[in-house]
mmCIF file of the N, C-alpha and C atoms, coordinates in Angstrom:
data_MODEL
# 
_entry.id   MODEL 
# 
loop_
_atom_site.group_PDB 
_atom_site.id 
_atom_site.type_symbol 
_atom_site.label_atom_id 
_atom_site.label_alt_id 
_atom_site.label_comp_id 
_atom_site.label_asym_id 
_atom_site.label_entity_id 
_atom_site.label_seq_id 
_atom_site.pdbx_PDB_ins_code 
_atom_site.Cartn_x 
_atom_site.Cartn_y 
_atom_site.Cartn_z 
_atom_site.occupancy 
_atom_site.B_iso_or_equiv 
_atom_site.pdbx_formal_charge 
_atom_site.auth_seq_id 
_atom_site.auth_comp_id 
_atom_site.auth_asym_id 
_atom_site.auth_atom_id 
_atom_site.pdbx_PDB_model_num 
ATOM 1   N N  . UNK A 1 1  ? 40.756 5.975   -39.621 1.00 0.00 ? 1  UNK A N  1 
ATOM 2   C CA . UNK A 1 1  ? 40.130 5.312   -38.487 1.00 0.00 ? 1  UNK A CA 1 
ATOM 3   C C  . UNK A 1 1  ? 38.940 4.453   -38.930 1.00 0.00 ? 1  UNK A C  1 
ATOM 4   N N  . UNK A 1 2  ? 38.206 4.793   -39.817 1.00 0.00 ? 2  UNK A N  1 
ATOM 5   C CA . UNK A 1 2  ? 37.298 4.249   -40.242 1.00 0.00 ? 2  UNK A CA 1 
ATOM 6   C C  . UNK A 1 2  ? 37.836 2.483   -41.015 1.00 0.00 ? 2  UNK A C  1 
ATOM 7   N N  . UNK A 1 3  ? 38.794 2.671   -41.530 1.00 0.00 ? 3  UNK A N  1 
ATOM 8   C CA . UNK A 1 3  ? 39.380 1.307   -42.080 1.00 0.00 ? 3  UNK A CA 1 
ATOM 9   C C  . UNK A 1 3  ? 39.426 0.439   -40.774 1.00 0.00 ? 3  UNK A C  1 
ATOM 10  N N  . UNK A 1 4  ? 40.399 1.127   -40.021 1.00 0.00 ? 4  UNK A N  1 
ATOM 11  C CA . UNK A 1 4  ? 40.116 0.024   -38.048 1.00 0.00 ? 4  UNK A CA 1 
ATOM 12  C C  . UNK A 1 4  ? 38.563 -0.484  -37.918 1.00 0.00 ? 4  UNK A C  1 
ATOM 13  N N  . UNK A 1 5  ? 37.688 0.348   -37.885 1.00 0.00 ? 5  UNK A N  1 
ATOM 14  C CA . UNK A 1 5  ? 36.240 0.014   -37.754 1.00 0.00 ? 5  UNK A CA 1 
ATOM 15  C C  . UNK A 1 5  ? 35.744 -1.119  -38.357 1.00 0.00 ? 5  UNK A C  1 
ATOM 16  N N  . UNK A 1 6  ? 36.000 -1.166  -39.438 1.00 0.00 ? 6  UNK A N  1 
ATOM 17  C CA . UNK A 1 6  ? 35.381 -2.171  -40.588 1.00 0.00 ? 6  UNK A CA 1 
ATOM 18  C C  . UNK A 1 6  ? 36.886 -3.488  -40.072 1.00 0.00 ? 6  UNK A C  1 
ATOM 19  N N  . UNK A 1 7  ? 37.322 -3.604  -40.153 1.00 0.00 ? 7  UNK A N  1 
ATOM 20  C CA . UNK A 1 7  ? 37.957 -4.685  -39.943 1.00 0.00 ? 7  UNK A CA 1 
ATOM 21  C C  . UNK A 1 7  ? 38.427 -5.505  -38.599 1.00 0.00 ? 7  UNK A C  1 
ATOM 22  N N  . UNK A 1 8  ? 37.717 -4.141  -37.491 1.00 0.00 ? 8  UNK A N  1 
ATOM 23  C CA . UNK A 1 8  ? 37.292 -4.515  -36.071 1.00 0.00 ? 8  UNK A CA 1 
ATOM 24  C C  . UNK A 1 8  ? 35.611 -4.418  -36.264 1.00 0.00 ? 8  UNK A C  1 
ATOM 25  N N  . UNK A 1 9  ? 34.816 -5.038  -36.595 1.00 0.00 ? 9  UNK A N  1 
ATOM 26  C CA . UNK A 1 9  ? 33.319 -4.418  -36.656 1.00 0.00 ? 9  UNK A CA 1 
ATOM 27  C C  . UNK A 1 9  ? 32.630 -4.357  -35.345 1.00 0.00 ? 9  UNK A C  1 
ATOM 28  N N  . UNK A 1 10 ? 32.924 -5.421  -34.474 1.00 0.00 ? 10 UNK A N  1 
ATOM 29  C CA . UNK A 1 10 ? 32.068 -5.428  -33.118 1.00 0.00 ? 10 UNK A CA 1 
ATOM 30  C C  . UNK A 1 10 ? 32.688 -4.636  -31.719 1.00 0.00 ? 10 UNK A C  1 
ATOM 31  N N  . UNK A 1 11 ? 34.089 -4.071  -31.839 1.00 0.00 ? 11 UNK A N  1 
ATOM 32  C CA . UNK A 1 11 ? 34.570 -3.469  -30.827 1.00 0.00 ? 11 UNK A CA 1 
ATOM 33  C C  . UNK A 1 11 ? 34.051 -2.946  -30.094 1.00 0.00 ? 11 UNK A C  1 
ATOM 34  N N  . UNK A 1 12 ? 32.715 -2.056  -30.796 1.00 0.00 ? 12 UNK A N  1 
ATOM 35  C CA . UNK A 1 12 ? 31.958 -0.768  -29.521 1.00 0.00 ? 12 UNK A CA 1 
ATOM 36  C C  . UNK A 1 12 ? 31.463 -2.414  -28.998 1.00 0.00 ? 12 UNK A C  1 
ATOM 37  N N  . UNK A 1 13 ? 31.265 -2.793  -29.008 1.00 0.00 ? 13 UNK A N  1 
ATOM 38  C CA . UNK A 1 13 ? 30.138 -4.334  -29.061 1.00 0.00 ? 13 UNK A CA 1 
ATOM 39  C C  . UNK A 1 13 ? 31.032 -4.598  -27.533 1.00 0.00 ? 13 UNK A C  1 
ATOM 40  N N  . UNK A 1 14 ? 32.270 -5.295  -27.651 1.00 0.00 ? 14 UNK A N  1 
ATOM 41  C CA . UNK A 1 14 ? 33.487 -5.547  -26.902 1.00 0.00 ? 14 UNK A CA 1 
ATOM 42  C C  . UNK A 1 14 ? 33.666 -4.713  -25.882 1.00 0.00 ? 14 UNK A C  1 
ATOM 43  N N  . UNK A 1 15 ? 33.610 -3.290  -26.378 1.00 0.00 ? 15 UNK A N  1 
ATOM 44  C CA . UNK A 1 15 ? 33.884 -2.403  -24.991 1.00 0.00 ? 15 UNK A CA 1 
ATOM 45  C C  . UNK A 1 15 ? 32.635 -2.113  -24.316 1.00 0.00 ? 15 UNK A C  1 
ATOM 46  N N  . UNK A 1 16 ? 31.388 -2.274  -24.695 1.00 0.00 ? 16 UNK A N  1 
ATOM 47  C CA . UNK A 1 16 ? 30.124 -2.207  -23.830 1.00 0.00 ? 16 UNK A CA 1 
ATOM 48  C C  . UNK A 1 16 ? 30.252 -3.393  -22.688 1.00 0.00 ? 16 UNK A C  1 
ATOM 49  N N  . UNK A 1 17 ? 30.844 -4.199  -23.000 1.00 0.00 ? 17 UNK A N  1 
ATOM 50  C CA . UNK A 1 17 ? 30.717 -5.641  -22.565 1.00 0.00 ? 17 UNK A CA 1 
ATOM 51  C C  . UNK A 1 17 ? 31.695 -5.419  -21.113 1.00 0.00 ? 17 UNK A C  1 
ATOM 52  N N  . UNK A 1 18 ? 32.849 -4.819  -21.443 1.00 0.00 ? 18 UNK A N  1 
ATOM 53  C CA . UNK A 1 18 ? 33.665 -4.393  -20.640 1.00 0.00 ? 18 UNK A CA 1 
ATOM 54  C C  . UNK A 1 18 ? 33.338 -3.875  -19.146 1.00 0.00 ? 18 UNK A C  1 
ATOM 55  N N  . UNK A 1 19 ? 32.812 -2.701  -19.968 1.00 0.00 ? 19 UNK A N  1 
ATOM 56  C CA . UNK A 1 19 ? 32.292 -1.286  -19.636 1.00 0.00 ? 19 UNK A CA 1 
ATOM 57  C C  . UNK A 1 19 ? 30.987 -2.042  -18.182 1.00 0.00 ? 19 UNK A C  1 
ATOM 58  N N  . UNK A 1 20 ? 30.117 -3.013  -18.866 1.00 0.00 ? 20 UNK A N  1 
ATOM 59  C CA . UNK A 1 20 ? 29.168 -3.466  -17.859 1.00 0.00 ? 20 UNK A CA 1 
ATOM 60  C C  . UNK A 1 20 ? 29.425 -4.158  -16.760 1.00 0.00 ? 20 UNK A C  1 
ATOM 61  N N  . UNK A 1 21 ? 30.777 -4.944  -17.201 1.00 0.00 ? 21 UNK A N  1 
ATOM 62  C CA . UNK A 1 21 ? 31.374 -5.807  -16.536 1.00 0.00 ? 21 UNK A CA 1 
ATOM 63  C C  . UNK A 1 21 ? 31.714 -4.989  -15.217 1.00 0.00 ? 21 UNK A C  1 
ATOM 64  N N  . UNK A 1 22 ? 32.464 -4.065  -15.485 1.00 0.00 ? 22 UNK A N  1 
ATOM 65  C CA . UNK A 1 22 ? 33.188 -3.503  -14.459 1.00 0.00 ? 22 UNK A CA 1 
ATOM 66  C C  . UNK A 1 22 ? 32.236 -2.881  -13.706 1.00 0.00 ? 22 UNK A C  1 
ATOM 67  N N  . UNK A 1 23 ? 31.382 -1.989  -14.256 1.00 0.00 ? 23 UNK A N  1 
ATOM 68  C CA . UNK A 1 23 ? 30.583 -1.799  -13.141 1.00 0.00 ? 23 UNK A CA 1 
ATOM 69  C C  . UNK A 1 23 ? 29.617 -2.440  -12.191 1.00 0.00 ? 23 UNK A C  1 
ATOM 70  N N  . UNK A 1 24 ? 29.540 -3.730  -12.428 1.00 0.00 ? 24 UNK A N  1 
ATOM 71  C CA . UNK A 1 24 ? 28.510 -5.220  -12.036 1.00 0.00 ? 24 UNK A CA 1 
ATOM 72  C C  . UNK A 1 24 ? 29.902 -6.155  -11.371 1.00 0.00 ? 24 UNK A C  1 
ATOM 73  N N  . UNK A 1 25 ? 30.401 -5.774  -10.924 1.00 0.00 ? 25 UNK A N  1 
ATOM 74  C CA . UNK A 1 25 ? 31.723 -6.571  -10.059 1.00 0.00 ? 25 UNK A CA 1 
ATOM 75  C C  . UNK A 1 25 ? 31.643 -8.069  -11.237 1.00 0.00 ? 25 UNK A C  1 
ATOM 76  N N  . UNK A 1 26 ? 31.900 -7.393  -12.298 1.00 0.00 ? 26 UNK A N  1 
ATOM 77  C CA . UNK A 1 26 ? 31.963 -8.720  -13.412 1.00 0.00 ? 26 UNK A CA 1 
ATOM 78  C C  . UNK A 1 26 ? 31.861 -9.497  -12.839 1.00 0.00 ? 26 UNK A C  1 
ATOM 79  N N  . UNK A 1 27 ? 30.219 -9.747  -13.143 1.00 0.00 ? 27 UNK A N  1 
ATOM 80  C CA . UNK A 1 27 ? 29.457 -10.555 -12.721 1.00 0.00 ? 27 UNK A CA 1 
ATOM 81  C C  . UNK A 1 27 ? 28.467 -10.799 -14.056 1.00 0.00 ? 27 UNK A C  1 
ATOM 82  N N  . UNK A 1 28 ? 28.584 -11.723 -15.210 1.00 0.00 ? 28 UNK A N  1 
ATOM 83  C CA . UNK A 1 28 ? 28.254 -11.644 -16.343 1.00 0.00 ? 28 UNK A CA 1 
ATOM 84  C C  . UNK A 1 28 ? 26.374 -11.797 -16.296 1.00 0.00 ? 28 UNK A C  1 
ATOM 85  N N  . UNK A 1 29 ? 26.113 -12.118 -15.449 1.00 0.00 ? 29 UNK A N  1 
ATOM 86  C CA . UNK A 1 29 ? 24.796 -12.148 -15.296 1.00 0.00 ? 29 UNK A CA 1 
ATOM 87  C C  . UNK A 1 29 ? 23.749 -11.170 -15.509 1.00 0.00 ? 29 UNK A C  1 
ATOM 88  N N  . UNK A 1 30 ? 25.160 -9.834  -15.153 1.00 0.00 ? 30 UNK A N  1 
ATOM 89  C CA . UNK A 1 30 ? 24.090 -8.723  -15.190 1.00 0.00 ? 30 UNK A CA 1 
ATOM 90  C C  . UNK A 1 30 ? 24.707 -7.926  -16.424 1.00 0.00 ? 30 UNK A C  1 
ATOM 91  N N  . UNK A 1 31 ? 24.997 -8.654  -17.008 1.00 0.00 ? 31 UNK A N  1 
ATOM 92  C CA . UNK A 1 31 ? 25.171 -7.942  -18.358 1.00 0.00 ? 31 UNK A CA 1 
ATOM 93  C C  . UNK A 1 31 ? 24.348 -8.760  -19.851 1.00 0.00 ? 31 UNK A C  1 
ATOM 94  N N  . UNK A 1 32 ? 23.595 -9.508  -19.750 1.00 0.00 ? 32 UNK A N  1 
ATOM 95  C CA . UNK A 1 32 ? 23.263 -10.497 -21.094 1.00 0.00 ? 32 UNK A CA 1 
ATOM 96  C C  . UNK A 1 32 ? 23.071 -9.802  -21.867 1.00 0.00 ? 32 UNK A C  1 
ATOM 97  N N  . UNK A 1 33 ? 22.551 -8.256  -21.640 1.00 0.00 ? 33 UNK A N  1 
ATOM 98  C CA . UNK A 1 33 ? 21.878 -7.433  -22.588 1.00 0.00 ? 33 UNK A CA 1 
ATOM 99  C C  . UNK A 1 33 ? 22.974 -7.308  -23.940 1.00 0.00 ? 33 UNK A C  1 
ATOM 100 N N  . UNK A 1 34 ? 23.899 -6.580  -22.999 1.00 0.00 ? 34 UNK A N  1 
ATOM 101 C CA . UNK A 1 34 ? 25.000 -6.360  -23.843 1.00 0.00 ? 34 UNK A CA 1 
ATOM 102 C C  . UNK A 1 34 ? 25.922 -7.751  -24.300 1.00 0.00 ? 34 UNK A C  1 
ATOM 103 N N  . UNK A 1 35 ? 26.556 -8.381  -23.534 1.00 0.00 ? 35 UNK A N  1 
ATOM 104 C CA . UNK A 1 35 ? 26.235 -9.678  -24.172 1.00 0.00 ? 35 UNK A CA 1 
ATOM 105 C C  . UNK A 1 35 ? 25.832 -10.469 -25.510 1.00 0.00 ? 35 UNK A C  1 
ATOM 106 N N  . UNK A 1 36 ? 24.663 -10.102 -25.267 1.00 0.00 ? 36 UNK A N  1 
ATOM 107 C CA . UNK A 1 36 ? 23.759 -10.594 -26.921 1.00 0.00 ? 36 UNK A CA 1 
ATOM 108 C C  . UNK A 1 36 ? 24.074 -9.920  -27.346 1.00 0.00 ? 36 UNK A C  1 
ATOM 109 N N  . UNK A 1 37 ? 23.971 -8.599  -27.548 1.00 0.00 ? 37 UNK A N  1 
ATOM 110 C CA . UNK A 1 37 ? 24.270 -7.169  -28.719 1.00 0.00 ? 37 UNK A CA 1 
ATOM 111 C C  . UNK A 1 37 ? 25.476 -8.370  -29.536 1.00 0.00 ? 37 UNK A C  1 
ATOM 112 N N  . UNK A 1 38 ? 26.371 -8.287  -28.441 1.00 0.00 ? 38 UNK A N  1 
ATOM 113 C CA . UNK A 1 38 ? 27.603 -8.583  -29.317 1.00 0.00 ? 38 UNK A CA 1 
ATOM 114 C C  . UNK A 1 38 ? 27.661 -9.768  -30.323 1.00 0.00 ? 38 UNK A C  1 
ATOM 115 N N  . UNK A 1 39 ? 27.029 -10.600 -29.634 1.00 0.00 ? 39 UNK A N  1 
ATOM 116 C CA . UNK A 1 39 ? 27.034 -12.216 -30.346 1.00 0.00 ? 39 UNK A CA 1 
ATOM 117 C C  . UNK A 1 39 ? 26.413 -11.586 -31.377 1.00 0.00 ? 39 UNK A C  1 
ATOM 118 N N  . UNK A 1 40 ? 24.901 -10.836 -31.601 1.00 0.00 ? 40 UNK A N  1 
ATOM 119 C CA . UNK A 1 40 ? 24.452 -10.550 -33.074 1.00 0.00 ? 40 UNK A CA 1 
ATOM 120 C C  . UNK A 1 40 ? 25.389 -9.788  -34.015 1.00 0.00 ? 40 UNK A C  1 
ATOM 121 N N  . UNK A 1 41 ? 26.268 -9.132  -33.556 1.00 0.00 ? 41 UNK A N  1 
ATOM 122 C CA . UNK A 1 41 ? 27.090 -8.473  -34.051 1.00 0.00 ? 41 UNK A CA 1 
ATOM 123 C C  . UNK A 1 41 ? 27.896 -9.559  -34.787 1.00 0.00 ? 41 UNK A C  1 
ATOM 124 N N  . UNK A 1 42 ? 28.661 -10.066 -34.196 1.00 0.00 ? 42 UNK A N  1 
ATOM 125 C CA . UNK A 1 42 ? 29.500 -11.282 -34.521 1.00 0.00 ? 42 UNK A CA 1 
ATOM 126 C C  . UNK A 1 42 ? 29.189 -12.696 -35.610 1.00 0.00 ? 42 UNK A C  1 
ATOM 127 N N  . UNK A 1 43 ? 27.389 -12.407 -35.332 1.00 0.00 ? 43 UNK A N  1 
ATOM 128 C CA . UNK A 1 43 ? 26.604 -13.639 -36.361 1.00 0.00 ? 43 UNK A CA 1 
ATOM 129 C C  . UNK A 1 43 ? 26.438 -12.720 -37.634 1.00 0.00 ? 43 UNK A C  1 
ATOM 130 N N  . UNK A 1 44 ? 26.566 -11.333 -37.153 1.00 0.00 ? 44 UNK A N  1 
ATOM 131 C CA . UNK A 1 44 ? 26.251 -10.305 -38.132 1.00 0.00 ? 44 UNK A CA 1 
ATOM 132 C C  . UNK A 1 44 ? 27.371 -10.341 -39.131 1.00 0.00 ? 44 UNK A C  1 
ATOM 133 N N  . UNK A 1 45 ? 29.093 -9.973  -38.880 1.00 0.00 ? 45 UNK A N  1 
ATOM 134 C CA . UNK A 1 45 ? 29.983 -9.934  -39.359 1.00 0.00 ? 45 UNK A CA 1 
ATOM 135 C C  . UNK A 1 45 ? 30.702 -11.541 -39.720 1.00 0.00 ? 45 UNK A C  1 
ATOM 136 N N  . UNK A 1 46 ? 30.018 -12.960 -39.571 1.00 0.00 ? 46 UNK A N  1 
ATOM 137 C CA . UNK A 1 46 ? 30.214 -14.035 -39.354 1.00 0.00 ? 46 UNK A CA 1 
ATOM 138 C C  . UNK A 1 46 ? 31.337 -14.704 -38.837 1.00 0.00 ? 46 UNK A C  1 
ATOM 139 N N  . UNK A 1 47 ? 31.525 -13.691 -37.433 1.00 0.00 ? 47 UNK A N  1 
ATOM 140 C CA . UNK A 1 47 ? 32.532 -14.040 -36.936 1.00 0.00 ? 47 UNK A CA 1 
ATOM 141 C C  . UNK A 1 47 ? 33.669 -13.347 -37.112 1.00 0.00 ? 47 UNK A C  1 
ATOM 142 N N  . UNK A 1 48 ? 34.162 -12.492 -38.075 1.00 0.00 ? 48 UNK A N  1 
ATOM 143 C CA . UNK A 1 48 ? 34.988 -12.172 -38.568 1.00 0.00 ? 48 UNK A CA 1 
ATOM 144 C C  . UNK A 1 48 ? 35.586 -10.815 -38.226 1.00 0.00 ? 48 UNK A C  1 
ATOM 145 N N  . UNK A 1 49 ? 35.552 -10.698 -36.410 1.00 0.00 ? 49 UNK A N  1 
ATOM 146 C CA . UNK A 1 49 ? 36.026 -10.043 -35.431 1.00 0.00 ? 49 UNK A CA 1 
ATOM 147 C C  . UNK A 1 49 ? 37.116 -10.543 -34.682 1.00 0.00 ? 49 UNK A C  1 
ATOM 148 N N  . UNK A 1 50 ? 38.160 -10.023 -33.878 1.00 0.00 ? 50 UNK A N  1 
ATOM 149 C CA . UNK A 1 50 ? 39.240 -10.301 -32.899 1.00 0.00 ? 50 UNK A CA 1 
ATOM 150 C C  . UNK A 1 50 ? 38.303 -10.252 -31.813 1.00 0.00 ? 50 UNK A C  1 
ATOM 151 N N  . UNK A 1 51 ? 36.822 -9.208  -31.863 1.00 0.00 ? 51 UNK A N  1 
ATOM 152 C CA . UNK A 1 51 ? 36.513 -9.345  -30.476 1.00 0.00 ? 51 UNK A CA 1 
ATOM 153 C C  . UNK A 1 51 ? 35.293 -10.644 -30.265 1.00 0.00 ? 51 UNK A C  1 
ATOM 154 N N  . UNK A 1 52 ? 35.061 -11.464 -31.584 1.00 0.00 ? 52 UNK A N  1 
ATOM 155 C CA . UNK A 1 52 ? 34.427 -12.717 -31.000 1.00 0.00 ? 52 UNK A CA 1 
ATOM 156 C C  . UNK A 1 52 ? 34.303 -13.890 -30.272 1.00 0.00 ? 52 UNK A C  1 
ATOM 157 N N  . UNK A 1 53 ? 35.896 -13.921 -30.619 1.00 0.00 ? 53 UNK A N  1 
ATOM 158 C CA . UNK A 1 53 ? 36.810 -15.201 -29.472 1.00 0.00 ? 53 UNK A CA 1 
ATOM 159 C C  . UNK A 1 53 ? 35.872 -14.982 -28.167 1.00 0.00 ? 53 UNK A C  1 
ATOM 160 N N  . UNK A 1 54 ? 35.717 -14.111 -27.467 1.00 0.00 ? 54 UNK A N  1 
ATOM 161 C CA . UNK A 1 54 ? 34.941 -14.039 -25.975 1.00 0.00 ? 54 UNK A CA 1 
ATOM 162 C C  . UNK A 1 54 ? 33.818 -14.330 -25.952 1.00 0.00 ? 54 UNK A C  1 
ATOM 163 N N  . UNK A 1 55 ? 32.874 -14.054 -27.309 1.00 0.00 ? 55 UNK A N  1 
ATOM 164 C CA . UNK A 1 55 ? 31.610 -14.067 -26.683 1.00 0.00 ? 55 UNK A CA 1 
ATOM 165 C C  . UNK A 1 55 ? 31.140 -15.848 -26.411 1.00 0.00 ? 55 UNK A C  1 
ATOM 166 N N  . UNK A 1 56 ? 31.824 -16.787 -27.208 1.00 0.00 ? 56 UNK A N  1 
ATOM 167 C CA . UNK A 1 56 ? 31.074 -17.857 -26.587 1.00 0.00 ? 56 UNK A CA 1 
ATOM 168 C C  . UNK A 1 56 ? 31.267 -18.331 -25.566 1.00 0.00 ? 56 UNK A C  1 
ATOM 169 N N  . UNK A 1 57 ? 32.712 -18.319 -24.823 1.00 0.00 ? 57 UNK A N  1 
ATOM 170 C CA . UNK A 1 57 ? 33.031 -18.113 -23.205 1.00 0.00 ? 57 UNK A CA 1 
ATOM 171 C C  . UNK A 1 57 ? 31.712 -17.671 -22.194 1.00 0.00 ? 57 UNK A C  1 
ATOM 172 N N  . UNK A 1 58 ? 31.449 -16.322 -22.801 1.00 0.00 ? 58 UNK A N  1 
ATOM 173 C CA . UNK A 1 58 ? 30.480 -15.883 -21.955 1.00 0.00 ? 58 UNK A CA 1 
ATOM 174 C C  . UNK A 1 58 ? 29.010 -16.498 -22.191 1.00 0.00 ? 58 UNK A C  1 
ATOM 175 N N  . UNK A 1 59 ? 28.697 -16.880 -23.450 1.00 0.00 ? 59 UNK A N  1 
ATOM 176 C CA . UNK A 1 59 ? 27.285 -17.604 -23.547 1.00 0.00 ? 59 UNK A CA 1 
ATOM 177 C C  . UNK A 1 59 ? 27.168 -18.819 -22.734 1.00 0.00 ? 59 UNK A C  1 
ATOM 178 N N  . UNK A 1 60 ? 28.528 -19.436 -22.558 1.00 0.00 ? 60 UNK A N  1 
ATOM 179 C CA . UNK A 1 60 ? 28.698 -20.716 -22.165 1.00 0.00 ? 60 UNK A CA 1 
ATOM 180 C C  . UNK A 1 60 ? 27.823 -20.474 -20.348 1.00 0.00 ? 60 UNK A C  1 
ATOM 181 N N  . UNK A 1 61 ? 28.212 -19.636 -20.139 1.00 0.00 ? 61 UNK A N  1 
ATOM 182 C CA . UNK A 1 61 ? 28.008 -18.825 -18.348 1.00 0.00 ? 61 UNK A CA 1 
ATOM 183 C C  . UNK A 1 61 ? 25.945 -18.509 -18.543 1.00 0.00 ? 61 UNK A C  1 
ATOM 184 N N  . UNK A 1 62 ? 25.736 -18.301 -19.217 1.00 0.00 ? 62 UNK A N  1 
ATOM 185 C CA . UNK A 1 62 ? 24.547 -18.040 -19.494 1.00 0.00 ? 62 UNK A CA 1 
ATOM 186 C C  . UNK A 1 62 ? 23.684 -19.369 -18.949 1.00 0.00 ? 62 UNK A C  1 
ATOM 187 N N  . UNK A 1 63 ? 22.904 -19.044 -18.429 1.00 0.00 ? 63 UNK A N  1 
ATOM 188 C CA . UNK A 1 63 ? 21.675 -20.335 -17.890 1.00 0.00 ? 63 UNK A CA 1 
ATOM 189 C C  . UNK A 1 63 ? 20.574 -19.596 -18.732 1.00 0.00 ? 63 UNK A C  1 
ATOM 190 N N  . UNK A 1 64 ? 20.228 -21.863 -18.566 1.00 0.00 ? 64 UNK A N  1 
ATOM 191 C CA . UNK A 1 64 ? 19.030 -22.158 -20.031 1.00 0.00 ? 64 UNK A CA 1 
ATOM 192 C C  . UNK A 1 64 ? 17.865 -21.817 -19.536 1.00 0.00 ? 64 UNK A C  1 
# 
């Protein structure tokens, strides 16, 4: 299981994101927290997640 981990690195990242969503009538606004976690995660692993594809979707939703 640990090999899945490392070659998924941001998943817990992915399912927090989920996880907030649903309880906030995914409504991404009220999740940035988690949100960001993930993107650092993702700048962390340079991208080199299945679960990064989403996060710039959702940054895009983010006000400046």
């Amino acid at each position: 299981m640990a090999r899945q981990e490392s070659k998924e690195p941001c998943k817990k990242e992915a399912c927090n994101i989920q996880a907030c969503l649903s309880k906030n009538n995914f409504l991404p606004q009220k999740c940035w927290k988690v949100i960001e976690q993930l993107q650092a995660c993702c700048e962390k692993c340079t991208y080199n997640s299945t679960h990064c594809a989403s996060v710039s979707g959702l940054l895009k939703q983010k006000p400046k």
